[in-house]
C-alpha positions in Angstrom: -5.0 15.0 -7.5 -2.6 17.5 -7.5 -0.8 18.7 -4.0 -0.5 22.5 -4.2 0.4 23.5 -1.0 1.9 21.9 2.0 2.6 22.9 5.9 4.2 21.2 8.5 4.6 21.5 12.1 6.2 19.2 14.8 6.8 16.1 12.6 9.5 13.9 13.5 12.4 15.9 12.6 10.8 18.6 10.9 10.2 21.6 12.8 8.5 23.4 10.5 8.4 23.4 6.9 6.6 25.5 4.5 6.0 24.1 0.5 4.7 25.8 -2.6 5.0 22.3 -5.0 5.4 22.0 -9.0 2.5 20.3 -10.3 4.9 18.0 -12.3 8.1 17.0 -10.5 9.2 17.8 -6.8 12.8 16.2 -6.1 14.2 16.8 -2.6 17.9 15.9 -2.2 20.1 15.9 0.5 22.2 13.2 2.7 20.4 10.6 4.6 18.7 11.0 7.5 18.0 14.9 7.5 13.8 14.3 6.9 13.6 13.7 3.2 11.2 10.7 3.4 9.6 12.2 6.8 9.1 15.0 4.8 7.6 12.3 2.1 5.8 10.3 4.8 4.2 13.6 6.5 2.4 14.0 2.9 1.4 10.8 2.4 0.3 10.6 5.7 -2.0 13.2 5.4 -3.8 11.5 2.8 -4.3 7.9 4.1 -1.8 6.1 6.5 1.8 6.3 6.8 4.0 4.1 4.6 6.5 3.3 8.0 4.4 3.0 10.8 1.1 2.4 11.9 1.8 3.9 15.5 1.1 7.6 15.6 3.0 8.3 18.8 6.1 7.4 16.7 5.5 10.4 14.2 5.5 13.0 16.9 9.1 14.7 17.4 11.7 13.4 20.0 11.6 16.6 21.6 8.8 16.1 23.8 6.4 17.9 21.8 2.8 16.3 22.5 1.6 16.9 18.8 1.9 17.8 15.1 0.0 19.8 12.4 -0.2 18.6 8.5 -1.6 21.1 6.2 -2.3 20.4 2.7 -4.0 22.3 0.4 -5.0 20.2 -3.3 -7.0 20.4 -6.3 -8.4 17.7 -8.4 -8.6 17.2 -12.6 -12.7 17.3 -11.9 -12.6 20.7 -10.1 -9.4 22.4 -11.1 -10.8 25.2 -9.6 -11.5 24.8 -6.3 -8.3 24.9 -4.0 -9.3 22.0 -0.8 -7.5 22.0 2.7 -6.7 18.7 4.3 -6.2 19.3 7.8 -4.6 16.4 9.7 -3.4 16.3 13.3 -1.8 14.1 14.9 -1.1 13.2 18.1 -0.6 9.9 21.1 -4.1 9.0 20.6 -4.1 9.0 17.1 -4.8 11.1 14.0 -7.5 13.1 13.4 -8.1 14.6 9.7 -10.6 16.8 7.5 -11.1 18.5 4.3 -12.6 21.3 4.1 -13.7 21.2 7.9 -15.2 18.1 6.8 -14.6 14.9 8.9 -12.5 12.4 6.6 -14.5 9.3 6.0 -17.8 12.1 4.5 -15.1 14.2 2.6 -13.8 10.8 0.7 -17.4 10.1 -1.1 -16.7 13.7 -2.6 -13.0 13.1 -3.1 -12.4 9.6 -4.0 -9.7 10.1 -6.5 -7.4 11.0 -3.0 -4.1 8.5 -3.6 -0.6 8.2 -3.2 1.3 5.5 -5.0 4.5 5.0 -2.8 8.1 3.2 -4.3 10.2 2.6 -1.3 13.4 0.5 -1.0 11.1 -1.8 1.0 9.6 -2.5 -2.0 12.3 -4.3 -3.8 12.4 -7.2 -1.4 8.4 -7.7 -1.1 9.6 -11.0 -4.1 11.4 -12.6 -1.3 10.0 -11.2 2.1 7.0 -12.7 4.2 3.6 -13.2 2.6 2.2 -10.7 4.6 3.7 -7.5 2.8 2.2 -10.1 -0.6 -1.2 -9.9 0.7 -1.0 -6.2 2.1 0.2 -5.6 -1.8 -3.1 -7.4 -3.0 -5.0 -5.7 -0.1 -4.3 -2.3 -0.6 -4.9 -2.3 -4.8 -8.4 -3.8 -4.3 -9.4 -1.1 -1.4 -8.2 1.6 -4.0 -10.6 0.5 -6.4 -13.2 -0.3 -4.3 -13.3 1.3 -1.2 -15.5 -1.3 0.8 -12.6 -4.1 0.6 -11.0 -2.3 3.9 -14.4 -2.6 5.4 -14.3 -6.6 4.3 -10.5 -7.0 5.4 -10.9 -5.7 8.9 -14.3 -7.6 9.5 -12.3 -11.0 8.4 -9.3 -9.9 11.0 -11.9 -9.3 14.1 -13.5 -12.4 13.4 -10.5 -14.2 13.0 -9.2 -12.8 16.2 -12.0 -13.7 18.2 -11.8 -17.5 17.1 -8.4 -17.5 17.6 -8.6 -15.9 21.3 -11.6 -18.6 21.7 -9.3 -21.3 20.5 -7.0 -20.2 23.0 -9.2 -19.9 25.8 -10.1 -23.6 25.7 -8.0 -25.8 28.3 -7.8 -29.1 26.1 -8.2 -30.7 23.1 -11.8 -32.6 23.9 -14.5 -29.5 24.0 -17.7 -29.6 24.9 -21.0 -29.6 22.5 -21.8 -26.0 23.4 -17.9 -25.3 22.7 -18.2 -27.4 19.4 -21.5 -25.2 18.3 -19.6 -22.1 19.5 -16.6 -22.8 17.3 -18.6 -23.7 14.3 -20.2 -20.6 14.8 -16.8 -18.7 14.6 -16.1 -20.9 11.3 -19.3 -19.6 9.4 -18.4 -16.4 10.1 -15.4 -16.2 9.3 -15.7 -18.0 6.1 -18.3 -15.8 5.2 -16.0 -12.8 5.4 -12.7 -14.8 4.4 -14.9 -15.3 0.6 -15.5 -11.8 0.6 -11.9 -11.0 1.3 -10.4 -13.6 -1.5 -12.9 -12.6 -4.5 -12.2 -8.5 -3.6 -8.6 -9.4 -4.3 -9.1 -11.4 -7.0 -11.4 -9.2 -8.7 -8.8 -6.9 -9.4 -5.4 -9.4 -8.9 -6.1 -10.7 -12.7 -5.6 -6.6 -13.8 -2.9 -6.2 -11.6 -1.4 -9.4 -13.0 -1.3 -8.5 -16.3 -0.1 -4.5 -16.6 3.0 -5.9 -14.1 4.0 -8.6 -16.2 4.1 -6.0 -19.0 6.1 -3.6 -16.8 8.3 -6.3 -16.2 8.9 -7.5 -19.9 9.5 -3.7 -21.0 11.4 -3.0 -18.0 13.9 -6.1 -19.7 13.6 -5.6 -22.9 11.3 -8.2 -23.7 13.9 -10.6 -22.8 12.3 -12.3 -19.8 8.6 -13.9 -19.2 6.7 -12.6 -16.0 4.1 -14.6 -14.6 1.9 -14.5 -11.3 0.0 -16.5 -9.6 -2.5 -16.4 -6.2 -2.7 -19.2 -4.0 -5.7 -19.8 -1.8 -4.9 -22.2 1.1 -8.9 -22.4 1.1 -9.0 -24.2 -2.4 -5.4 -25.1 -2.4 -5.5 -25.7 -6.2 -8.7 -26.7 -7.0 -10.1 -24.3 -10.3 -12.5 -22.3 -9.3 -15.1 -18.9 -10.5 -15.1 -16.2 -7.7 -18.9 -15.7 -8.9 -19.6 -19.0 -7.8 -19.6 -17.7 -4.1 -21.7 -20.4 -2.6 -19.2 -23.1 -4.1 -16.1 -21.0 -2.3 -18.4 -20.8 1.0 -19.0 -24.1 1.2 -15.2 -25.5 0.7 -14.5 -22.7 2.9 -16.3 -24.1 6.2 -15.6 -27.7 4.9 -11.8 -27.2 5.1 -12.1 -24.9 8.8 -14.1 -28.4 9.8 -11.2 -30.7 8.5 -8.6 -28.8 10.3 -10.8 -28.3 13.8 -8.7 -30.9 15.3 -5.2 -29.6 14.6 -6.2 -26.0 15.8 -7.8 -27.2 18.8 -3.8 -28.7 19.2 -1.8 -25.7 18.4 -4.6 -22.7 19.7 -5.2 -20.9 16.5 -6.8 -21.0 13.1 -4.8 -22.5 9.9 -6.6 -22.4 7.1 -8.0 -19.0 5.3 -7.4 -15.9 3.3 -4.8 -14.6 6.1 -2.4 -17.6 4.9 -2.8 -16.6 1.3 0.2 -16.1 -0.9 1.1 -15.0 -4.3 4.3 -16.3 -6.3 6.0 -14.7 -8.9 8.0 -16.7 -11.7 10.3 -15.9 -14.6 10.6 -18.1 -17.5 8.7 -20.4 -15.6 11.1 -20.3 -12.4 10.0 -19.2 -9.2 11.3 -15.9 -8.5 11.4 -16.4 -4.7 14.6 -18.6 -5.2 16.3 -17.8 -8.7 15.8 -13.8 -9.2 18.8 -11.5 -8.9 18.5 -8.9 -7.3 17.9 -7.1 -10.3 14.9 -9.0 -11.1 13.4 -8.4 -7.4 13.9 -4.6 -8.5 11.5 -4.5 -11.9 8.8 -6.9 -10.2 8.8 -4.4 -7.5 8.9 -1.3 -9.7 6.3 -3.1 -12.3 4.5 -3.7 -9.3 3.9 -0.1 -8.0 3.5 1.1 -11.7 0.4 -1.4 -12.5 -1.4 0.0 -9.7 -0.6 3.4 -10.9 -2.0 2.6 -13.9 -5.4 1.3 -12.3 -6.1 3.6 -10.5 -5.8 6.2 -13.0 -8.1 4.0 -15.4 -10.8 3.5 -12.5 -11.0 7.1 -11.2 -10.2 8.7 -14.6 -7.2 10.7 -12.4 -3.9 9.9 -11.6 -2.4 9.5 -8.4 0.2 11.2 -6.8 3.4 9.4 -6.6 6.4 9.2 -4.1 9.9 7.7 -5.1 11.6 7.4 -1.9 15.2 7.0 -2.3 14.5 4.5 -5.2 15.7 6.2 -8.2 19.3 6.2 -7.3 19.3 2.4 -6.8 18.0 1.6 -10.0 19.8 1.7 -13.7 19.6 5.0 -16.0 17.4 2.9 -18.1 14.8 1.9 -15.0 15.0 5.6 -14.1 14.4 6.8 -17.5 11.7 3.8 -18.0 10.1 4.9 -14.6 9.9 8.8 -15.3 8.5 8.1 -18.7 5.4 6.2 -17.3 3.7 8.3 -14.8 4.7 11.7 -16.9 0.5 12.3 -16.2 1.1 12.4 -12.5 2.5 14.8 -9.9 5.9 12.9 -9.0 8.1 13.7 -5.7 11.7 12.6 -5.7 14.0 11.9 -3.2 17.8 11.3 -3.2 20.9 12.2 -2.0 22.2 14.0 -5.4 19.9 16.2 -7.4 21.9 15.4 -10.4 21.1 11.9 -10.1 17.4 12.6 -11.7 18.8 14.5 -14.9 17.2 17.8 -16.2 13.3 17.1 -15.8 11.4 19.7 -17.4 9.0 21.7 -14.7 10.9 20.5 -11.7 11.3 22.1 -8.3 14.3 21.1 -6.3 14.9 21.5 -2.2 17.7 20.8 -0.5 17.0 18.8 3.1 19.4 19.3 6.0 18.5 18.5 9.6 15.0 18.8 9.0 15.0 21.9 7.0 14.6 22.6 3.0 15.9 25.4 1.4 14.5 25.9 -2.7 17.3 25.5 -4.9 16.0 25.2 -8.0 13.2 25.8 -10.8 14.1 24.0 -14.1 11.4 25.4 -16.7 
């Protein structure tokens, strides 16, 4: 995918912006908070969800206005020839987009090679922050390869909101036999979507794994081990083959049974794939405790480029990606290491120097201030 083209109107800060884009590098510099990564999160946006919120009303301008326009036009590797639009407006219900005058979710069987890969600074604390942002990590790298796993994901949340807001309906601890049959109803199926939910992930975690930990020991000079590892609160241990599905099914409901009693105490459910976690360890130590801050930075940067490299092998194109103010906080080796590994993609840069990014070859540079850009530069 390459973005050609790109219009905006109304979006946050940005008033209006008009973009003709270098099929290689893009860098936009300029001093913080003048619409560099709206301008980056506007794109992105356009092309699957927003990489800071997942509330639309908060990407509409401060200024009252009720709504905001994204234009994009793109080409793919496939059909180099054909210039697409992606219309996407949005708005306080909510986001509406098309390609080609083509609702989304239709276009997407024609276009499925549509992906951003996103570094943020975010990133370099996901080693030490919540499990969640782990498992959203996990998540989002198995729906880009195969896009049912979102469909799997969010039937596995619904059900496991329903059981909870049962759970939580229930006045006491001692429940009825129609209440008993109800919640082992609720535990079938959500164990039958929780073992869809774990093997989509681990399908693809054992790949992800394995190109990070090489990131990472390049990254270092081969001076440091990288290993990861997925724990299931489901099987807590216990080896196990995610074709064996009936065997993960089974220990699935038997563990939801074991633990009916403490939930019926505390109102919601504590055991399945939404407690799952994934740990990280260098030279055999876990790097949620003992990794520098430097460390955090390569996992995180190994990270992003693994799933770059995925998803470029699975859909034989490679993804757009988006350094958002990363670059700057990393070495001149990282940089270098980073540029140097997705030279087959279209790459947009932010930062607040321009000079920070050195002289890359086929790169357009824009200049942000209060939520305008102005074309500086075309380095040949």
């Amino acid at each position: 995918m390459i973005i050609k083209k790109l219009y905006l109107k109304n979006f946050r800060n940005i008033r209006s912006a008009d973009f003709l884009f270098s099929d290689k590098t893009n860098i936009i510099s300029g001093n913080n908070a003048q619409g560099k990564t709206n301008l980056m999160e506007a794109m992105v946006c356009a092309v699957e969800k927003s990489f800071r919120t997942n509330k639309a009303a908060e990407m509409l301008p401060q200024s009252g206005k009720s709504s905001c326009d994204i234009k994009l036009e793109f080409i793919t590797d496939k059909y180099r020839e054909k210039n697409n639009i992606l219309n996407c407006s949005i708005n306080q219900r909510g986001i509406r987009r098309t390609i080609n005058d083509i609702s989304y979710k239709e276009a997407l069987q024609l276009y499925p090679q549509l992906k951003t890969i996103v570094f943020i600074p975010e990133d370099l604390y996901v080693v030490k922050g919540n499990p969640e942002a782990r498992r959203e990590l996990v998540d989002e790298t198995a729906d880009m390869m195969n896009k049912i796993h979102r469909n799997m994901t969010n039937v596995y949340y619904k059900a496991l909101k329903q059981k909870n807001t049962f759970l939580s309906s229930l006045r006491d601890e001692s429940i009825s036999k129609s209440q008993k049959m109800q919640l082992a109803v609720w535990n079938e199926e959500l164990a039958k979507a929780g073992v869809n939910v774990m093997c989509g992930r681990l399908k693809y975690f054992l790949t992800l794994c394995k190109y990070t930990c090489d990131y990472y020991e390049e990254l270092n000079n081969n001076s440091e081990c990288l290993k990861a590892e997925y724990y299931s609160s489901v099987m807590d241990g216990t080896e196990f083959d995610i074709s064996d599905t009936e065997l993960i099914l089974n220990t699935y409901i038997d563990k939801l049974e074991r633990y009916s009693d403490k939930e019926l105490i505390l109102r919601h459910t504590l055991v399945g794939v939404h407690r799952d976690d994934i740990s990280f360890y260098i030279n055999g130590k876990p790097a949620r405790e003992f990794a520098s801050q430097g460390q955090i930075r390569s996992i995180a940067v190994a990270l992003r480029l693994a799933q770059a490299k995925m998803f470029g092998e699975k859909w034989e194109e490679p993804p757009v990606i988006v350094l958002d103010d990363v670059l700057s906080e990393l070495d001149g080796y990282r940089r270098e290491f980073i540029l140097k590994h997705i030279v087959d993609s279209q790459v947009f840069i932010t930062g607040c120097n321009d000079t920070d990014f050195g002289n890359i070859s086929g790169s357009k540079i824009w200049k942000a201030h209060n939520g305008e850009f102005d074309h500086i530069k075309t380095k040949k």
